[in-house]
C-alpha positions in Angstrom: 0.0 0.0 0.0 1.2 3.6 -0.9 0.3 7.2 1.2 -1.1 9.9 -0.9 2.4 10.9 -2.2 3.7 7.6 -3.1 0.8 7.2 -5.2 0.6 11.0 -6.9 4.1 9.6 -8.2 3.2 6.4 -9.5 0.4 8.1 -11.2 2.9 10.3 -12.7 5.6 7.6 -13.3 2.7 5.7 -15.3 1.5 8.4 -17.2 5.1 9.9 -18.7 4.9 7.4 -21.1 2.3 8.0 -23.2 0.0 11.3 -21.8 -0.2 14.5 -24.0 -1.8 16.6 -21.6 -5.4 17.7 -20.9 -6.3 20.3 -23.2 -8.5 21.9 -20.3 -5.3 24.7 -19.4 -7.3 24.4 -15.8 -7.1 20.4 -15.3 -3.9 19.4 -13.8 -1.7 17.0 -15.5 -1.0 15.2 -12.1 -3.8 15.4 -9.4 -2.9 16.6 -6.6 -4.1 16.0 -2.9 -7.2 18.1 -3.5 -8.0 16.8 -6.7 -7.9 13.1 -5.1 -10.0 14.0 -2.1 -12.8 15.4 -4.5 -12.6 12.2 -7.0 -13.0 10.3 -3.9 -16.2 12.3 -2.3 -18.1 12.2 -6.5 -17.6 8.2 -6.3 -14.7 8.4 -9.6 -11.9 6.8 -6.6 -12.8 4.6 -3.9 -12.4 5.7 0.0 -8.6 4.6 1.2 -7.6 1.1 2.4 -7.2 2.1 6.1 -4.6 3.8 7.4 -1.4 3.9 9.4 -1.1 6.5 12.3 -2.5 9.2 10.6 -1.2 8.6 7.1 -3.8 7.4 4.7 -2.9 4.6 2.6 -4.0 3.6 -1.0 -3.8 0.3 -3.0 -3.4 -0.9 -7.3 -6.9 0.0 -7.8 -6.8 3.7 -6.8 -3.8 4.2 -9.3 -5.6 2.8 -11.8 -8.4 5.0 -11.5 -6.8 8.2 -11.5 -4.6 7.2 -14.2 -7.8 6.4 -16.2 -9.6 9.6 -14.9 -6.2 11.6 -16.5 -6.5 9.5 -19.7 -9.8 10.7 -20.3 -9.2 14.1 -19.8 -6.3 13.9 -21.8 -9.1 12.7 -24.3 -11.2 15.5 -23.9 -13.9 14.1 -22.0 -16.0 16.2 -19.3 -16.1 15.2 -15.9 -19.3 14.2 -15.9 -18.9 12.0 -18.8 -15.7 10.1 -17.2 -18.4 9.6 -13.8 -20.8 8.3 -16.3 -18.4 6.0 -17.4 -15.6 5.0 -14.6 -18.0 5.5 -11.2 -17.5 1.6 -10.1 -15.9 0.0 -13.0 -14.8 -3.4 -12.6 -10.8 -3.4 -12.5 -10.7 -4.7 -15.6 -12.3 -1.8 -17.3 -10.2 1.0 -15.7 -6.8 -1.6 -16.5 -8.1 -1.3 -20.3 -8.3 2.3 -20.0 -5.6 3.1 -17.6 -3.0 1.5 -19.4 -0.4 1.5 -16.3 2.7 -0.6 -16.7 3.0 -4.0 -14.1 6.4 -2.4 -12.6 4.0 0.5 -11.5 1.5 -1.4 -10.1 3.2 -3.3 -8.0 3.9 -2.9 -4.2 5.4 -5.4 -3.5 3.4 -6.8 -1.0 -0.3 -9.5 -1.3 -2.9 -8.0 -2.6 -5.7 -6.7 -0.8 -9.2 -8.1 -1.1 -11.1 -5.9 -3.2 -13.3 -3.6 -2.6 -16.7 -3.7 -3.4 -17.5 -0.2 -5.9 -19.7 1.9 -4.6 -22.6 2.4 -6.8 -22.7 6.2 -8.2 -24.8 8.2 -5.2 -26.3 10.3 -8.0 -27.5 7.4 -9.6 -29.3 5.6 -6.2 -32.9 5.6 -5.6 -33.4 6.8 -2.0 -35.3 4.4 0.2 -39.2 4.6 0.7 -41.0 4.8 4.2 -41.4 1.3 5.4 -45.6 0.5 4.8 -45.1 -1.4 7.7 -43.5 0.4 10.4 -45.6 2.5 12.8 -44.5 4.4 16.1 -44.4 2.4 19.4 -44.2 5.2 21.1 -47.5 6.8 20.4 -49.2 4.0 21.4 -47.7 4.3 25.1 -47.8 7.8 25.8 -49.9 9.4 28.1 -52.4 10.9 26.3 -52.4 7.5 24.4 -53.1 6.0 27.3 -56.1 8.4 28.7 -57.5 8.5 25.3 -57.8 4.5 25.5 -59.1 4.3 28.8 -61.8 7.0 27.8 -63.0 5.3 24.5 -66.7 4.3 24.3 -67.9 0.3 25.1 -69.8 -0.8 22.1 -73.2 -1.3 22.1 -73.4 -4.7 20.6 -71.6 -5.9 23.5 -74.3 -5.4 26.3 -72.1 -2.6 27.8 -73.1 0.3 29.8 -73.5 4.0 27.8 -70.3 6.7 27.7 -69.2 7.4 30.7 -70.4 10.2 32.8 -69.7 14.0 32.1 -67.6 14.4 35.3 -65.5 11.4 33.9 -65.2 13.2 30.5 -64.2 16.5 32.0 -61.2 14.9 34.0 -59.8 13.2 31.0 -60.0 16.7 29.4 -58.2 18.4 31.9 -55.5 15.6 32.2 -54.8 15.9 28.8 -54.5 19.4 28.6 -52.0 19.0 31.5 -49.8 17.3 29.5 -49.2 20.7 27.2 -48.4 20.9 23.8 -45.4 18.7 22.3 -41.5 20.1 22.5 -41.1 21.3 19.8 -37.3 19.9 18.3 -34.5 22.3 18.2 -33.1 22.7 14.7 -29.6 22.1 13.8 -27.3 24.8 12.9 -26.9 25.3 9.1 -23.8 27.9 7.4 -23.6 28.9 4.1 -20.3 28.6 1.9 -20.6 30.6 -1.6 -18.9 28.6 -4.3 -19.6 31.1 -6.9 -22.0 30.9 -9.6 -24.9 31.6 -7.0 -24.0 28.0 -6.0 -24.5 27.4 -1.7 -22.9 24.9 0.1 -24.9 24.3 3.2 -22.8 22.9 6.3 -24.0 22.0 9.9 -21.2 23.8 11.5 -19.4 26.6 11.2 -16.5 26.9 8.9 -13.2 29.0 9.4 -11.4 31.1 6.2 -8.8 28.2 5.7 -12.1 25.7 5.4 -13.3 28.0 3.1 -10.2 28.3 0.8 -10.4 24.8 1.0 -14.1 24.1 0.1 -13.9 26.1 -2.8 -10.9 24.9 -4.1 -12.3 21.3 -4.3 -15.7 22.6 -5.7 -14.1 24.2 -9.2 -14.9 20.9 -11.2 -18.7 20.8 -9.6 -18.7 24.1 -10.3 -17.2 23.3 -13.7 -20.4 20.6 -14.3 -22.9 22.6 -13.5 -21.8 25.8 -15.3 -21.5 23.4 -18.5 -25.1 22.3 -17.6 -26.8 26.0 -17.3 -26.9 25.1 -13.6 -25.3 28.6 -12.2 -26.1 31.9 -12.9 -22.5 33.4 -14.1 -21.8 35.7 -10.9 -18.7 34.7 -9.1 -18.2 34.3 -5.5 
């Protein structure tokens, strides 16, 4: 297994050979660190083996997938149409695209098990309500509780008529005791202009160095969606 710098060179090492260049003057030849991080959160690179310490560590198949993602732009493609194509490929698909050379790929130690891809997120179909779940707890609450002991005996059953008004009045009062539910406080929510009229919402606050940061992995998002009409031109 490789850090993040041992692999930025073997993906440099394996692309000497044979890459012209992106003709996009504002896509890197080599990724760097950022560049990585953001493949990783759009699903085009898998998440990192593990780690040792605090030094990430990557394996074959993360070389071979930003060594195809570099191909591709060297080929012209968008970014959107390399995630269209490379989100989860098999191993084999990104070796026939990647083109990386054995003595690159290997490091020297067993093979890991692979991973299974993750499917692309924008691509997944979120989950329904479940038609048979219910809450428990509104049937043991209190006012669930007074409400049952209140109801009305059914007449079919032989059963004496609703109870008296004094008995209604109580359970009226009890419930109105209770008072009205808590109402939940909502979470903290920070905006971070990208540019474009493009809002990134966060649930904490961010400092200026997050900031530089944010936007610096958002320029191919931003990138996508200003090839797709998505912004509205003003920058941040």
């Amino acid at each position: 297994m490789w850090t993040m710098e041992q692999l930025v060179e073997r993906v440099s090492a394996a692309l000497a050979a044979e890459y012209p260049g992106a003709p996009n003057g504002r896509v890197r030849e080599v990724p760097d660190r950022r560049s990585i991080r953001w493949y990783t959160t759009i699903g085009l690179v898998d998440r990192p083996l593990g780690t040792r310490g605090r030094t990430v560590l990557y394996g074959p198949r993360h070389l071979l997938q930003l060594v195809a993602i570099k191909r591709r732009q060297a080929a012209g493609r968008t970014l959107a149409e390399i995630q269209e194509e490379l989100a989860g490929a098999s191993e084999e698909t990104l070796a026939a695209v990647a083109r990386v050379p054995d003595r690159v790929l290997d490091t020297g130690e067993p093979s890991p098990a692979p991973q299974r891809p993750r499917p692309p997120f924008w691509k997944a179909v979120p989950a329904g309500p479940d038609p048979l779940s219910f809450d428990i707890d509104a049937f043991d609450s209190p006012a669930a509780n007074l409400a049952a002991s209140a109801e009305v005996p059914s007449a079919d059953a032989g059963e004496p008529e609703p109870r008296s008004g004094k008995a209604r009045r109580e359970l009226a009062a009890a419930i109105e005791a209770l008072g009205p539910p808590s109402q939940p406080t909502l979470p903290l929510i920070t905006g971070v202009p990208l540019g474009g009229g493009v809002i990134l919402l966060l649930p904490r606050h961010t400092t200026d160095l997050d900031r530089d940061d944010i936007a610096a992995a958002a320029r191919p998002l931003l990138d996508l969606l200003a090839s797709r009409g998505l912004t509205d031109g003003r920058t941040a």
